[in-house]
N, C-alpha and C positions, 0 to 999 in steps of 0.2 A: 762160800764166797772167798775169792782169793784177797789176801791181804794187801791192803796201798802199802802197806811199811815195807811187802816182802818188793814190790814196784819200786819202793823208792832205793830200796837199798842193791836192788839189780842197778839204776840209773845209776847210783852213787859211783859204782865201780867202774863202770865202764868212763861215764865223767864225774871223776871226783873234785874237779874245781867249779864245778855247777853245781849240785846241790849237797848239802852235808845233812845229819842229823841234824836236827833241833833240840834245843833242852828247855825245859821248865826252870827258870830264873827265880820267879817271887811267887806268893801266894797271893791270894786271892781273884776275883776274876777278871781286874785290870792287870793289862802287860803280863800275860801267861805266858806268853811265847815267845823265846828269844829269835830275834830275827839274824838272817844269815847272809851277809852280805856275798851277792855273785860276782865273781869277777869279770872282766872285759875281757873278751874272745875274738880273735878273727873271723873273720865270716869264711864256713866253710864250705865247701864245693858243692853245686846243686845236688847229687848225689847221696852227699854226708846231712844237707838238710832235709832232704826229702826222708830220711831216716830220722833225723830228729825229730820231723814233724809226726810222723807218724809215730811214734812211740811217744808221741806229747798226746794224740787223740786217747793212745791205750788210756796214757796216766789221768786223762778225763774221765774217761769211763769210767776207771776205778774211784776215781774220787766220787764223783754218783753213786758207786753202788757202793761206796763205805757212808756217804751220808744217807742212801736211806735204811742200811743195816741200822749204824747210829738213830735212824729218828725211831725203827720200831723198838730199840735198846730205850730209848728214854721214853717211850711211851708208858715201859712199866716202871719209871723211878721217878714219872714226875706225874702231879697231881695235875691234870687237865681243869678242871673246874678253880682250884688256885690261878691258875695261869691268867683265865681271862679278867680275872677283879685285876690284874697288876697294867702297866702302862709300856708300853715299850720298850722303857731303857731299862725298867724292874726287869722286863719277859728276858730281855737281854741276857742280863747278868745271872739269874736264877738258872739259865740252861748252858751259858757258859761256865758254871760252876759244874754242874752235875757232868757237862760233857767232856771235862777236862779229866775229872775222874774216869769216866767209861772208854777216854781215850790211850790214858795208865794202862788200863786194863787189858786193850785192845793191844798195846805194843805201837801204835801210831807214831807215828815223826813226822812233828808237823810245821813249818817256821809263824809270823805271826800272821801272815796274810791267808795265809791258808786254813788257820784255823778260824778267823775272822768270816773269811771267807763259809767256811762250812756252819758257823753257827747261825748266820745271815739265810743259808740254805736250808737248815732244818726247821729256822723261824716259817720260811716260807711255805716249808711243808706241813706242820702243823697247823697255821693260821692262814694259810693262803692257797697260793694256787701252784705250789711245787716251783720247778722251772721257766715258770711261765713271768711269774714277777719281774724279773729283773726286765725282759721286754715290755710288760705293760708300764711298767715304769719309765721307759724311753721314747722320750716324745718324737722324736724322729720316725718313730715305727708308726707305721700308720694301719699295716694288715700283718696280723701273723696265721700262715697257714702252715698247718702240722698235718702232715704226709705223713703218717704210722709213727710208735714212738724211736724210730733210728732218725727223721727226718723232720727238722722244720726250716720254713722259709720267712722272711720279713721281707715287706717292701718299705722302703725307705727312699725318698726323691721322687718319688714313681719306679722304683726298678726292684724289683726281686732280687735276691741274695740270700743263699744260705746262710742259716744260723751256724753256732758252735753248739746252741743250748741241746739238748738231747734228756730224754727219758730214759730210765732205768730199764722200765720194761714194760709192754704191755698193759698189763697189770698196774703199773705204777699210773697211764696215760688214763686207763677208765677211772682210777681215783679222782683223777682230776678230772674227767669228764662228768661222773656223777655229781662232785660237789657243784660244780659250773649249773647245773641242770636242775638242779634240788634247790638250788635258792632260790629261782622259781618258781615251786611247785612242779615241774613236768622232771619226764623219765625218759631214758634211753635203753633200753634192750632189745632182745632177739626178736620180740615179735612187736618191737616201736623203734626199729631201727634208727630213725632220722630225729633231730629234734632241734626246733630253732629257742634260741635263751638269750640272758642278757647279759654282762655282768654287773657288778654295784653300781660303777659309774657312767652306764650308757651303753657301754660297748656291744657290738652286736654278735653273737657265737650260733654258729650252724653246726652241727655235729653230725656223725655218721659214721656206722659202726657194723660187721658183722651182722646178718650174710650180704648186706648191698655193697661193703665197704673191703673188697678183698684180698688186702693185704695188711689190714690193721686199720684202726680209730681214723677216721679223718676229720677235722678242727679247722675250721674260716673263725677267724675272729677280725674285726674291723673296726680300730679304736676311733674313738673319737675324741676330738681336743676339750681339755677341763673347759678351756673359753671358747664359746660356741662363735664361730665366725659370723661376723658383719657385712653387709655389701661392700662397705671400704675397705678392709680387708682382702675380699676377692677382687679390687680394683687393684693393691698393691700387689699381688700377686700373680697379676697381669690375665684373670681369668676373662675379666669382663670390662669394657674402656666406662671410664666413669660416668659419660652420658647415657649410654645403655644403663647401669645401673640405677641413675636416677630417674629414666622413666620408669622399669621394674616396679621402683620404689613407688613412685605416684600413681601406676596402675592397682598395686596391693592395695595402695592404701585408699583409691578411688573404689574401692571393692568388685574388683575386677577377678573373675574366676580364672585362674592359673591351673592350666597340667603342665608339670615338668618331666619330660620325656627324656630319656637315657639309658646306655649297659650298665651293665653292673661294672662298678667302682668309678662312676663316671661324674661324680658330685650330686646327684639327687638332692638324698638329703642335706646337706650341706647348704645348697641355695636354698632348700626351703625353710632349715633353720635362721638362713640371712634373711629373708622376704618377711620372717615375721615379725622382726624389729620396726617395721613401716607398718603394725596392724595397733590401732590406739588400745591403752590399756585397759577403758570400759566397755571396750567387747569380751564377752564370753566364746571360749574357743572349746572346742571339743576333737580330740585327739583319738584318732584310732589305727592301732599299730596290732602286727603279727604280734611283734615283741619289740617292748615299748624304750625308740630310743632317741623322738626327736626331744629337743632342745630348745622348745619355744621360749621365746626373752619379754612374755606376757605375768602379771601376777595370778589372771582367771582362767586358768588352763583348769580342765578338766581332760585325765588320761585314762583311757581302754585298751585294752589287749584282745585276742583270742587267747581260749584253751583248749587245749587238743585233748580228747576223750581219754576217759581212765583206761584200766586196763579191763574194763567187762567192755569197753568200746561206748561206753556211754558219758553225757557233760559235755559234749565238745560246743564249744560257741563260734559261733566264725564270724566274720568279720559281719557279713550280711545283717544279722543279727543285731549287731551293734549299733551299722548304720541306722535300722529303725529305733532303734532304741535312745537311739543320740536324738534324733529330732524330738522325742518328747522331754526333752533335756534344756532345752530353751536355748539353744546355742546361737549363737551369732555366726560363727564361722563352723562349719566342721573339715578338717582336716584330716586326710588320708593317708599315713607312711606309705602306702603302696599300694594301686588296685592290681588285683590277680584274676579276679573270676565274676560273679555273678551278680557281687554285693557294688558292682559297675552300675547297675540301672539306678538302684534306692542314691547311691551318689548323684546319677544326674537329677533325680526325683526331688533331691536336697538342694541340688543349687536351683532347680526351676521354681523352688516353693519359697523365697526370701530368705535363702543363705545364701546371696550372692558375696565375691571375698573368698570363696571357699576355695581349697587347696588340695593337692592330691599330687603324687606321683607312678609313672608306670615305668616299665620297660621296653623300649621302642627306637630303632636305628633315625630316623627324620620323623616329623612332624608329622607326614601321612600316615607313614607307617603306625604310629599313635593311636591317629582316629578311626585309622581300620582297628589295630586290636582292640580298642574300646571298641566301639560295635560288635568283635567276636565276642569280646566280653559280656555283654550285655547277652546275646545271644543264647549263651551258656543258660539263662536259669532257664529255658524253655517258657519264656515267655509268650502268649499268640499276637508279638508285636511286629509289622511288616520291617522291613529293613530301609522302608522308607519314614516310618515311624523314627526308628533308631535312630537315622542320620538327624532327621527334624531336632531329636530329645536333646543330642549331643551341641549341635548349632545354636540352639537355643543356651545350652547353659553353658557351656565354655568358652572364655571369650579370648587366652592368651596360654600360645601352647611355645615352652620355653626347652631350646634342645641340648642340654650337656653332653661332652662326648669328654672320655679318656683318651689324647693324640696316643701315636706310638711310642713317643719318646716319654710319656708317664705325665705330660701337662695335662692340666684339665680347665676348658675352656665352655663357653657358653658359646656352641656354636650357630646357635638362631633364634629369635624370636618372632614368633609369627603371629597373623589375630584371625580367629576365625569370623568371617564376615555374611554369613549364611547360607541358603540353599537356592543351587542351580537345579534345577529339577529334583534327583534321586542324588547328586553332587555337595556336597559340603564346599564350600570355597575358603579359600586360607590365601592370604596375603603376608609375604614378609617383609619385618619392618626391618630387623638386620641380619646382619650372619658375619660368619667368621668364615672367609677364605685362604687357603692353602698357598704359600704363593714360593716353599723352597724347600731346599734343608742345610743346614746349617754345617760349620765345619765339624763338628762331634756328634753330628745326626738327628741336631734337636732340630725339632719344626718351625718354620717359619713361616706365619700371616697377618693377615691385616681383617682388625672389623671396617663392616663399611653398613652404610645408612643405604639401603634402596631407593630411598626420596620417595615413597609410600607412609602419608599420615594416617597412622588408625583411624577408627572409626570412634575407640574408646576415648580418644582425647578432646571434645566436650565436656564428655562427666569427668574429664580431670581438672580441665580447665573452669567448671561451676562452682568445683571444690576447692580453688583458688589454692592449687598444689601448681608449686614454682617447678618450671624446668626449663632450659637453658635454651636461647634462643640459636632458629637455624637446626633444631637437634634433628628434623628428618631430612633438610636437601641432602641428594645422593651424593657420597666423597665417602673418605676413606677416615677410621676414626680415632683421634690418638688415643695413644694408651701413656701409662705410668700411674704412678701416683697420685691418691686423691685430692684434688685440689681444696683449699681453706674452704674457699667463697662454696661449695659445692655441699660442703659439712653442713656450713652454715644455713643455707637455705633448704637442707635435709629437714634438718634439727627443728629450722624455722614452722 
C-alpha cells in the first residue's frame, strides 16, 4: 500500500502554502495534533481546479486505504473483548492512543482534523458499519444505494446525488455486507446471492452480490426517520390536505380495511406507519413483514418476519405461513408490510373472518391496477377458486384502496383514495372519493396540483358516523381542497 505521508508530502511541494507537515505538540490523547492553519488563495482557473480536485479524490482514496491498513494494524494491539465493557469516549481515547503510536511508526503527517477524522473512521470500522455511518447518521438521507464499492448514491429532497464516501475494496464492501446480514440471522453468497435484512434501527437493506450482481456488491438501504411520521406531519408536508387525512383517520379507526397501493419509494410504508396512530391501544395488532420495519405507535404489537432457508435449502417460512399462523394468535388487527404472492388469499380469509381494521400494502401503478394484481396474487397458490370467486373474496374484505405515488420532482403525495363498493357481475366496483391532480410545472420543474373532493360519500361513512368519530363538515361536496398546515381545531377533534 502506497504511503498518504508519501501523498502528502508530493501535495506539499507542488503547494506548499496549502498543506505542511504536522507535529505532535503534547502527550496524551487529547490535542495530539498540532493543527496547521491554511492560508487564503485566489481562486484558480477552471483548469488548475479541476486538477486540484482530482488529486483531492487520490488523496481520499489514500486516506481509506491508510485507515483500513491502520484498523487491521490495531486489530493486533488492541484487545476487542476490553473494547466493548468501555463507553464511547473510553473506546475513543484507548484507540487514539494506541493509533497515534502506530502512526509514529507508520511516518504519517497528519494535522488535528485529520487525525480526528481517521479515528472516528476506524471506530466505525470496528464497531460499526465502515463508511456507511457517517450517512446513516444524516438525517437528510433518506436511501443510500451502493453501486459496487467505487460507487455510492444518496437521495436527499427526493433527488439522487453522488456521494464522496467510497470503499476500500471489494472485499472491504462484503465486510460490510456480511455483518449487515448476520445480525439477522441470514447469509449472502454464491449460491444465496440475494438477501433482504434490516439494520438496528429499522432501516430496510436489500443486498446482491455475484454472479447476479455483475460488476460488484450491490446495497439499497432506505432509512427511516428515529420519529415515525404522523398524519399531521404528512399534512405539513403538503403530502396529503388535512381533511383527506382526517377521514383516513376515522375510517382506520372505524375499522375499515385499507390497501395502500404504490412504486416503490412512494410512501407505503410510511402512511401506514401514520394510519396507525388512529388504531386504540386495546387492540392487539399482529405484524408481518419480509424483514421487520414498520413502526407501529401501538403498546400490543405483536412482530413476524420470514426466513429464508439454510444452506441444505431447508426452514424457510414464508409469509403464507405466518398469515395462518397469526390468526390463531388472537389478533385484532393483522397487518401486512407487503403482499407479493400467494399468502394474498389467507389475507383476505383474515379480514373476511372478524379482522376487520386490517392493513396491508402492495405494489400497483392506480387502484385497479391493485385489485387486478391481488387477484393474480391470490391466483398464484393454485387454488380451484373461479376468478369470480376471487373478485367476490376481494369485495367483500377490502373496503379503502389508498394510492401513493413518488412525482418526478421527488414529492410524495397521496394521490387517491377510493372505496370499493362491490360486484357488478364478474366486476369489482370502486368509487373515488378524492385524488390529486396534476395541473403544471413550476419554475425549477417542481410539480404542481390540487386535491379535489369528487362530491362522492362513501358508503363507509355510517359506520363512522355510529362511532361518533368527528369529521369536518361539507368534507365530500365536489371543490378543490386546501392544503397547508394542520389546523388546531383539527388536532383537537383528532385527539378528541
Amino acid at each position: 500500500m502506497g504511503r498518504f505521508s508519501d501523498i502528502l508530502n508530493n501535495n506539499t511541494s507542488q503547494h506548499s502554502a496549502a498543506i505542511k507537515p504536522a507535529t505532535i505538540v503534547e502527550e496524551g490523547p487529547e490535542a495530539l495534533i498540532e493543527v496547521v492553519e491554511v492560508p487564503v488563495v485566489e481562486t484558480p482557473p477552471l483548469k488548475e481546479r479541476r486538477a486540484v480536485q482530482d488529486e483531492q479524490q487520490e488523496l481520499n482514496e489514500k486516506f481509506l486505504e491508510t485507515r483500513i491498513h491502520l484498523h487491521g494494524r490495531l486489530l493486533d494491539e488492541i484487545d476487542l473483548m476490553h473494547l466493548e465493557d468501555l463507553d464511547e469516549i473510553e473506546m475513543q481515547r484507548s484507540i487514539s492512543i494506541v493509533l497515534r503510536d502506530l502512526i509514529e511508526k507508520e511516518n504519517l503527517q497528519l494535522n488535528r482534523q485529520e487525525f480526528n477524522t481517521l479515528v472516528n473512521g476506524i471506530i466505525d470500522e470496528m464497531t460499526g458499519l465502515g463508511p456507511l455511518e457517517q450517512l446513516l447518521k444524516d438525517d437528510k438521507v433518506s436511501d443510500i444505494l451502493i453501486n459496487t464499492h467505487r460507487q455510492v448514491y444518496v437521495e436527499q429532497g427526493g433527488e439522487l446525488e453522488l456521494s464522496p464516501v467510497r470503499f476500500a475494496s471489494e472485499g472491504h464492501l462484503m465486510r460490510i455486507i456480511n455483518r449487515i446480514v448476520s445480525t439477522v440471522g441470514r447469509r449472502v453468497d454464491e449460491s444465496q446471492p440475494m438477501a433482504d435484512a434490516r439494520l438496528l434501527d429499522g432501516s430496510r437493506v436489500n443486498v446482491a452480490i455475484a454472479p447476479i450482481a455483475v460488476d460488484g456488491p450491490l446495497v439499497s438501504i432506505r432509512k427511516f426517520s428515529k420519529t415515525p411520521f404522523t398524519l399531521d406531519k404528512l399534512v405539513e408536508f403538503n403530502a396529503v390536505p388535512d381533511v383527506v387525512a382526517q377521514f383516513l383517520w376515522a375510517a382506520c379507526k372505524a375499522r375499515v380495511t385499507i390497501l395502500i397501493s404504490g412504486g416503490t419509494g412512494s410512501g407505503k410504508t410510511t402512511l401506514l406507519n401514520a394510519l396507525s396512530q388512529s388504531i386504540s391501544h386495546k387492540e392487539r395488532l399482529i405484524t408481518i413483514e419480509d424483514a421487520a420495519e414498520l413502526q407501529l405507535q401501538q403498546p400490543h404489537v405483536a412482530r413476524m418476519e420470514t426466513r429464508p432457508p439454510n444452506i441444505e435449502g431447508r426452514g424457510e417460512v414464508r409469509q403464507r405461513e405466518l398469515v395462518k399462523n397469526a390468526l390463531r394468535m388472537r389478533p385484532d388487527r393483522v397487518i401486512l408490510g407487503e403482499v407479493r404472492g400467494e399468502e394474498a388469499f389467507d389475507m383476505l380469509q383474515a379480514m373476511n373472518t372478524g379482522h376487520e381494521g386490517s392493513m396491508a400494502t402492495l405494489h400497483a401503478n392506480t387502484p385497479r391496477d391493485a385489485l387486478t394484481r391481488l387477484e393474480q396474487m391470490v391466483a398464484m397458490g393454485d387454488l380451484k377458486i373461479t376468478p369470480e370467486a376471487i373478485a367476490g373474496q376481494i369485495a367483500s374484505a377490502v373496503g379503502i384502496i389508498i394510492q401513493a405515488q413518488r412525482l418526478s420532482d421527488g414529492q410524495r403525495k397521496i394521490t387517491s383514495v377510493s372505496e370499493i363498493t362491490g360486484m357488478e357481475g364478474s366486476i369489482i366496483q370502486m368509487q373515488e372519493i378524492f385524488n390529486y391532480t396534476r395541473t403544471g410545472t413550476g419554475p425549477n420543474h417542481e410539480v404542481i396540483g390540487e386535491f379535489r373532493a369528487t362530491g362522492i360519500r362513501p358508503h363507509c361513512l355510517p359506520e363512522i358516523i355510529t362511532r361518533s368519530i368527528p369529521l369536518p363538515e361539507g368534507l365530500f361536496e365536489p371543490k378543490v381542497l386546501p392544503t397547508g398546515k394542520i389546523s388546531e381545531q383539527s388536532i383537537r377533534d383528532r385527539l378528541g
